[in-house]
ChimeraX commands (.cxc) that place a marker at each C-alpha (Angstrom):
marker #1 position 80.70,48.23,60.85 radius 0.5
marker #1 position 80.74,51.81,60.06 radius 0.5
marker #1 position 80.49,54.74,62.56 radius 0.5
marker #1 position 77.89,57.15,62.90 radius 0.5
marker #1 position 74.82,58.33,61.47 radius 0.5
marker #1 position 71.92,56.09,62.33 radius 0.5
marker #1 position 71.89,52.55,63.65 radius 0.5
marker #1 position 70.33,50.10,60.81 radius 0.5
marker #1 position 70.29,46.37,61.53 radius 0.5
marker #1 position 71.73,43.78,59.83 radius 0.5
marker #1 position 73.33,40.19,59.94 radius 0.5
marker #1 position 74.60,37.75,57.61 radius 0.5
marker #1 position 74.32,33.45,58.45 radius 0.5
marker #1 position 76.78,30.99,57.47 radius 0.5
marker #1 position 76.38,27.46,58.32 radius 0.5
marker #1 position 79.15,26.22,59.82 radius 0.5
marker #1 position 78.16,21.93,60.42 radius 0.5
marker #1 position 74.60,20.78,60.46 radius 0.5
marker #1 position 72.67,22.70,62.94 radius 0.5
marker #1 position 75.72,25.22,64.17 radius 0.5
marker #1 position 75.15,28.62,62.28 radius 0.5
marker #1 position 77.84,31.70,62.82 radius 0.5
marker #1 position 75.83,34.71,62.18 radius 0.5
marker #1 position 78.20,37.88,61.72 radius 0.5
marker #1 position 76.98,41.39,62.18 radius 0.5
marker #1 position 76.37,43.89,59.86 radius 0.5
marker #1 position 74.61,46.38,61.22 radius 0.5
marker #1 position 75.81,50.23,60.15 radius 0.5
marker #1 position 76.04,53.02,62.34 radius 0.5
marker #1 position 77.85,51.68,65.25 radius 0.5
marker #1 position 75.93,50.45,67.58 radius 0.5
marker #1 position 76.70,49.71,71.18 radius 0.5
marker #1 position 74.66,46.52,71.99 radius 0.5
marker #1 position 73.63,43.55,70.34 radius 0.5
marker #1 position 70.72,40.92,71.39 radius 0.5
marker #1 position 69.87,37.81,69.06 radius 0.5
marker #1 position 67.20,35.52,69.08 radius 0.5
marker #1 position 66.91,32.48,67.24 radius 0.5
marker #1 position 63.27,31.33,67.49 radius 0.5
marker #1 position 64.08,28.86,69.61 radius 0.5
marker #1 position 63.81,29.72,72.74 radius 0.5
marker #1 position 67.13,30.76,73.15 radius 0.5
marker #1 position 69.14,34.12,72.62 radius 0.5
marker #1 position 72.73,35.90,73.17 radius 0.5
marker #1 position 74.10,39.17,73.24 radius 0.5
marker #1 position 77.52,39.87,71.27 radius 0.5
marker #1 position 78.97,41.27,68.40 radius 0.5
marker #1 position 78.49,38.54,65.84 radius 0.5
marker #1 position 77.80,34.67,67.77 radius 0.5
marker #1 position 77.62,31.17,67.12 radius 0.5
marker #1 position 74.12,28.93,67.54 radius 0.5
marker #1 position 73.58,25.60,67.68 radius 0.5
marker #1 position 69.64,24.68,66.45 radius 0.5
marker #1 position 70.02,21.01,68.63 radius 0.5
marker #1 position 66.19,20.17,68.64 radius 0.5
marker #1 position 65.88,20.11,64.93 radius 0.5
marker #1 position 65.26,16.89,62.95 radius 0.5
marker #1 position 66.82,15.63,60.07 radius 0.5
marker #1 position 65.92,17.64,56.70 radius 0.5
marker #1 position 65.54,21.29,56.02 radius 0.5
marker #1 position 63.94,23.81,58.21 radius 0.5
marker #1 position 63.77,27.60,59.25 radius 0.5
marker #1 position 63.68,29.68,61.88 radius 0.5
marker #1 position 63.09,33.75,62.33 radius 0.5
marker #1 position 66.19,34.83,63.84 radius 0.5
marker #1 position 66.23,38.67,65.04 radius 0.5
marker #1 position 69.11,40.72,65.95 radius 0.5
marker #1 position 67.93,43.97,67.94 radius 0.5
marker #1 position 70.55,46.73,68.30 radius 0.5
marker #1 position 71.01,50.15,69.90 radius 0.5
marker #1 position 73.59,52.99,71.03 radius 0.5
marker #1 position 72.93,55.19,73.46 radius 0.5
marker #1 position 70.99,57.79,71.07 radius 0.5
marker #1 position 68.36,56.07,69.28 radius 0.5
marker #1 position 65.52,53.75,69.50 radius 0.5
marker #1 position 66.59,49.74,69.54 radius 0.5
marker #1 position 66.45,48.92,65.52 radius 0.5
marker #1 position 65.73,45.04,64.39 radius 0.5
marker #1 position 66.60,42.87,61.51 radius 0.5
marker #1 position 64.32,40.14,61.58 radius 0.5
marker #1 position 65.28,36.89,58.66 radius 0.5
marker #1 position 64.59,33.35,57.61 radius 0.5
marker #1 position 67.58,31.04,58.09 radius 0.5
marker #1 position 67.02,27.40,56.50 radius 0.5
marker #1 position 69.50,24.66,58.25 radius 0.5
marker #1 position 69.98,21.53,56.34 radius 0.5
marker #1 position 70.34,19.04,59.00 radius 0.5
marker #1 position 70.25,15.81,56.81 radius 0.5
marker link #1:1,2 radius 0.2
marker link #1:2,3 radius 0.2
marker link #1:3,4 radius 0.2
marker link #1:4,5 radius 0.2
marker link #1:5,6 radius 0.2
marker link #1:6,7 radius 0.2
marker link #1:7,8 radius 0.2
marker link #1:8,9 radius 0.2
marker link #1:9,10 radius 0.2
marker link #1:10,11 radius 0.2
marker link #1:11,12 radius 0.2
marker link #1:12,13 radius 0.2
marker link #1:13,14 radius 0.2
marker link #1:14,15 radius 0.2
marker link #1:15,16 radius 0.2
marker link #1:16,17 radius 0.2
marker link #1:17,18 radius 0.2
marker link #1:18,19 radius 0.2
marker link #1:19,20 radius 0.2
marker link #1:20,21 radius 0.2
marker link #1:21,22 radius 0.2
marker link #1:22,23 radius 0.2
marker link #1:23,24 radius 0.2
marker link #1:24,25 radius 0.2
marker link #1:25,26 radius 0.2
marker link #1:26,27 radius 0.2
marker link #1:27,28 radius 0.2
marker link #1:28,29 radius 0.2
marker link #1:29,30 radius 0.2
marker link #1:30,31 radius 0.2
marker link #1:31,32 radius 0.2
marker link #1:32,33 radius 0.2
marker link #1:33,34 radius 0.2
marker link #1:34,35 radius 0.2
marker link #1:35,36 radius 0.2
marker link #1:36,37 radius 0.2
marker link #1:37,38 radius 0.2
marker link #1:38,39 radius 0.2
marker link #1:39,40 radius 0.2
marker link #1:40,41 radius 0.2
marker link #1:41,42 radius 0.2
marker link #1:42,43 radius 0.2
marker link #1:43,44 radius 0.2
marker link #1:44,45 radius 0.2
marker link #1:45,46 radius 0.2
marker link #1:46,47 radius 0.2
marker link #1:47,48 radius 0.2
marker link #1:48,49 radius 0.2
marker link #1:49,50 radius 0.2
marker link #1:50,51 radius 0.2
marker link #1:51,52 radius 0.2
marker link #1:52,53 radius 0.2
marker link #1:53,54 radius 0.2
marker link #1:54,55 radius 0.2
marker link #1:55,56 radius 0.2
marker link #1:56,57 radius 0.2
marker link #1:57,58 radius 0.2
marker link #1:58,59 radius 0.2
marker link #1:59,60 radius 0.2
marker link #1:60,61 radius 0.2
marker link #1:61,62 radius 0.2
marker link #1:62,63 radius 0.2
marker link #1:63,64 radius 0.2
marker link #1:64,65 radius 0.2
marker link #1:65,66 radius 0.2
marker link #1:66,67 radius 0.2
marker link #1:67,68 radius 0.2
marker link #1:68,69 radius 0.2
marker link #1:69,70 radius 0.2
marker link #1:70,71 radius 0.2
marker link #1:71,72 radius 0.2
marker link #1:72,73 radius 0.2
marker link #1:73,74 radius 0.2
marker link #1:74,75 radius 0.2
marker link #1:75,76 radius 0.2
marker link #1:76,77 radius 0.2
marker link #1:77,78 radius 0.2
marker link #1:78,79 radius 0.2
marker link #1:79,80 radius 0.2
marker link #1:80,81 radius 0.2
marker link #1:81,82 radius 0.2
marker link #1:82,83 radius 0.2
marker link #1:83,84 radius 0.2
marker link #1:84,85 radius 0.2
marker link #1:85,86 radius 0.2
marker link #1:86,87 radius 0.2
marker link #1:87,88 radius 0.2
view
């Protein structure tokens, strides 16, 4: 994460086994907060997190996660993507 200049969203996913997905920040500009939500229902705060998708069936299918971040001089900036979890 690089410091200053303007906060610009960003994540990367890596599945971790079946339906748990680490998803590491990589947002520039150094934010101070961090709020995820997974399309499920469910969200967390933190740095980079770990999610288990539990009410999937078996197969392949997506969700929009979105990780909205801010500092305490700009507007809240999001980074909105399609994550596919293979849960065969």
């Amino acid at each position: 994460m690089a410091a200053g200049g303007p906060v610009v969203a960003g994540f990367t996913a890596t599945a971790s086994n079946g339906e748990v997905v680490q998803f590491l920040d990589a947002t520039t500009g150094g934010p101070t907060s961090w709020q995820w939500d997974f399309d499920d229902g469910t969200s967390d705060s933190g740095l980079s997190v770990s999610h288990a998708f539990l009410s999937l069936s078996g197969g392949v299918t997506s969700r929009q996660v979105t990780l909205m971040v801010s500092d305490s001089g700009t507007p809240p900036q999001t980074e909105t993507a399609t994550v596919f979890i293979d849960v065969s």
